[in-house]
C-alpha positions as CSV (number, residue, x, y, z in Angstrom):
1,X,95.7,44.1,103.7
2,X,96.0,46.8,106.4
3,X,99.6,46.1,107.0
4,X,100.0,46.6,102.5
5,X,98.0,50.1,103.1
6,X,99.8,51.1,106.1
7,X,103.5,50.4,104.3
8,X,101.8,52.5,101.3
9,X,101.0,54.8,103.4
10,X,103.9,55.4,105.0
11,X,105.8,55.4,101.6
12,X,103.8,58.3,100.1
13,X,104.8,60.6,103.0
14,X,108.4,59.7,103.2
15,X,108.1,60.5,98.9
16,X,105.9,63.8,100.5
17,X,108.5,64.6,102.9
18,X,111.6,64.1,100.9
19,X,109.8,66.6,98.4
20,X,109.0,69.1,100.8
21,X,113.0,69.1,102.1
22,X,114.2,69.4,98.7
23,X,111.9,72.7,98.4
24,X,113.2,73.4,101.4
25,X,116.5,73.0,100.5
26,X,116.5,75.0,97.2
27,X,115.0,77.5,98.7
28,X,117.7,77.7,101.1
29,X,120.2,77.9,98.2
30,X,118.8,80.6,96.4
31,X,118.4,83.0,99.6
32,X,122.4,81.5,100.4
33,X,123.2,82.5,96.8
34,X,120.8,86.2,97.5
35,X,122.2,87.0,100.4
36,X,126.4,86.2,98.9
37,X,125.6,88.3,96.0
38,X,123.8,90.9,98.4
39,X,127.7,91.0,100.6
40,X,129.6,91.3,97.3
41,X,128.1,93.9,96.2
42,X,128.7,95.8,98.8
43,X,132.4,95.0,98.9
44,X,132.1,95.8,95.0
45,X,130.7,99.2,95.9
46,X,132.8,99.7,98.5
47,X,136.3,99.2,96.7
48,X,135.0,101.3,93.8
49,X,134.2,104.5,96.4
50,X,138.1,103.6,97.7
51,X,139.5,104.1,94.5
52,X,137.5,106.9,93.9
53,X,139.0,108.7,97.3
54,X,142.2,107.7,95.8
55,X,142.9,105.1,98.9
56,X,143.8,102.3,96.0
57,X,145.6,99.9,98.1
58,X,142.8,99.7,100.4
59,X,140.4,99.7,97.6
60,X,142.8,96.6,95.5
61,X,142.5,94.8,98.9
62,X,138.7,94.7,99.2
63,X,138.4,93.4,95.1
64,X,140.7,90.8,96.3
65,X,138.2,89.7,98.8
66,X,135.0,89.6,96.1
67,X,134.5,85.8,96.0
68,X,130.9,85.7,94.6
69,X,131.3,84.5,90.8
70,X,129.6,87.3,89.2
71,X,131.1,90.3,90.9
72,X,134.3,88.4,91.2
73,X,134.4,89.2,87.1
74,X,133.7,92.6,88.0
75,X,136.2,92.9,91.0
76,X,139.1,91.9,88.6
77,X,138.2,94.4,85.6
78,X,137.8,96.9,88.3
79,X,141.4,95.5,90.1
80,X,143.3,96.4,86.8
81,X,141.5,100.2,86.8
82,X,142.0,100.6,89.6
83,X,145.9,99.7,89.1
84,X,146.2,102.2,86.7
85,X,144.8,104.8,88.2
86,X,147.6,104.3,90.7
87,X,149.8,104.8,88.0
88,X,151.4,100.6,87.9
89,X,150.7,100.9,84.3
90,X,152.5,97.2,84.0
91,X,150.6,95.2,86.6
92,X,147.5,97.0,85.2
93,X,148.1,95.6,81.7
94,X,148.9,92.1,83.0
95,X,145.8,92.5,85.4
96,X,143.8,92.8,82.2
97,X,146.0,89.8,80.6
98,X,144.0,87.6,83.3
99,X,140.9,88.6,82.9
100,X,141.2,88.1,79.1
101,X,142.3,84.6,79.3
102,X,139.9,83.7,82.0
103,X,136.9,81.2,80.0
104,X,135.0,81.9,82.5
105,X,134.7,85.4,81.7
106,X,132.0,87.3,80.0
107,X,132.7,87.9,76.5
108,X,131.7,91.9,76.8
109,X,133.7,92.1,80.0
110,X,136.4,90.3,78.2
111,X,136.0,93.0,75.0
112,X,136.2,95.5,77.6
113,X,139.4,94.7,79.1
114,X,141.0,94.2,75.6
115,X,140.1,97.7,74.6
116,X,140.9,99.6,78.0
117,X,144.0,97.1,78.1
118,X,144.7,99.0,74.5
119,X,144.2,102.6,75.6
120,X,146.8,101.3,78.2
121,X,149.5,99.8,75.6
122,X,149.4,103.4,73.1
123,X,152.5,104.7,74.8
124,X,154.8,101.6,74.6
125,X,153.6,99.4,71.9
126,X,153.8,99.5,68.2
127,X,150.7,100.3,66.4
128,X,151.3,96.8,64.5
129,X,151.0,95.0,67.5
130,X,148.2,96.5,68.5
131,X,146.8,96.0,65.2
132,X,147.3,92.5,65.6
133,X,146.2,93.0,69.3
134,X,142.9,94.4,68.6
135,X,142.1,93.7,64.7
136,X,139.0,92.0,65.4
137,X,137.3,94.9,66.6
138,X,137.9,97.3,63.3
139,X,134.7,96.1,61.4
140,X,131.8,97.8,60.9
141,X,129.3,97.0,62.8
142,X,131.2,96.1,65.9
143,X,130.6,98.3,68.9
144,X,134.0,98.6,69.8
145,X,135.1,99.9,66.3
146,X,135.3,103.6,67.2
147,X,137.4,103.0,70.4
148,X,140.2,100.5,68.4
149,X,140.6,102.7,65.7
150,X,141.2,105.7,68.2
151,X,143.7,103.8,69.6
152,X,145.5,102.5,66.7
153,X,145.2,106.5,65.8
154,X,146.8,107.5,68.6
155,X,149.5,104.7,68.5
156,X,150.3,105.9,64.8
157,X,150.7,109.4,65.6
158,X,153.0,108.5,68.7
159,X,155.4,106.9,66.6
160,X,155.0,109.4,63.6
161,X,153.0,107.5,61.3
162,X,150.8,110.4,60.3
163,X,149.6,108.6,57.3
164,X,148.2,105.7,59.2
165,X,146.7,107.9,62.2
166,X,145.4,110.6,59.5
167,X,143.3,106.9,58.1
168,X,141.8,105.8,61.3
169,X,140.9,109.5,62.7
170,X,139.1,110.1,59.7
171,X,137.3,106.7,59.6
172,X,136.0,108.1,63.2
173,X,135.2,111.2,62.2
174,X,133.2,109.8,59.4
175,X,131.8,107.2,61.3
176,X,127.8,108.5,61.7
177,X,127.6,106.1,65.1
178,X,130.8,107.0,66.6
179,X,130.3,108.9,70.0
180,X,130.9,112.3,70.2
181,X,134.1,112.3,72.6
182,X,136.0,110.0,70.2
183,X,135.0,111.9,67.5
184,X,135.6,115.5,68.8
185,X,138.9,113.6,69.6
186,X,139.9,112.3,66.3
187,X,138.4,115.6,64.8
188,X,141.6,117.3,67.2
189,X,143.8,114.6,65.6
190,X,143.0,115.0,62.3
191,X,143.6,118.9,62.2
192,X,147.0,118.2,64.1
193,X,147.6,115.9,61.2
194,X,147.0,117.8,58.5
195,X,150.2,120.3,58.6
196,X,152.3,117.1,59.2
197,X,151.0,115.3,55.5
198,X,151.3,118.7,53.8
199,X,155.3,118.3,54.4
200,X,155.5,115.1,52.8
């Protein structure tokens, strides 16, 4: 009988101690995962005060180096600013491409990169492509709305499609939940418009 309680005995603190390890052990893990996230943010904020002093190769160098999931998302949105800001308008857009198709993105970082992708495309694509682009977002209701139609706005007026830009300027202007810049924007556009309708 003492040799049956000793062997329980001995079982309830190896089922004790194999608890207390895998406490342990998570425990471990979530300061590991703390103290990763803690070093990637401040490579994040790093890179972002490169860019700002306008050392971008430096600053597209540290991004590359973010390896912590989250601020690895971040890292590459901020990878294809930063690439424009440099003025590689190209490898900015296809920066943005990745992120996009990335599933393991965040759909608002994703809806982010389609829209500043956009703002990025008004000089050299066709405001139909764009439109097809970017459709999605002109709904009401969506919170990207007032940004897609400025673009599709702008991308009109580039190519002389006064009519179509005159539309989506004014559905800005009119838009009671648009923010003031874009509006004060489209406002600008509309009255640059106007002379340009009158002639036809």
């Amino acid at each position: 009988v003492e040799i049956k309680g000793e062997g329980e005995q001995a079982q309830k603190v190896a089922v004790a101690l194999a608890a207390v390890l895998a406490v342990a052990g998570f425990e471990g893990w979530k300061y590991y995962q703390r103290t990763e996230a803690e070093k990637a943010s401040v490579v994040y904020l790093e890179a972002v005060q490169k860019a700002g002093d306008g050392k971008f190769d430096d600053a597209l160098a540290a991004l590359a180096a973010v390896k912590h999931a989250g601020f690895k998302q971040l890292g590459k949105l901020r990878e294809a600013a930063v690439l424009a800001e440099k003025g590689d308008t190209a490898k900015a857009v296809a920066a943005y491409d990745v992120v996009i198709a990335d599933a393991a993105t965040d759909p608002v970082l994703a809806d982010l990169a389609r829209i500043r992708q956009g703002y990025l495309l008004v000089d050299t694509a066709t405001p139909d492509e764009l439109l097809l682009k970017l459709r999605t977002f002109d709904a009401e209701g969506n919170p990207w709305r007032h940004a897609a139609r400025e673009i599709f706005a702008l991308s009109a007026f580039r190519v002389k499609d006064f009519t179509m830009a005159d539309r989506f300027a004014n559905q800005i202007y009119a838009d009671a939940e648009a923010p003031q810049s874009i509006k004060q924007r489209a406002q600008v556009m509309v009255q640059l418009i106007a002379p340009e309708l009158v002639k036809k």
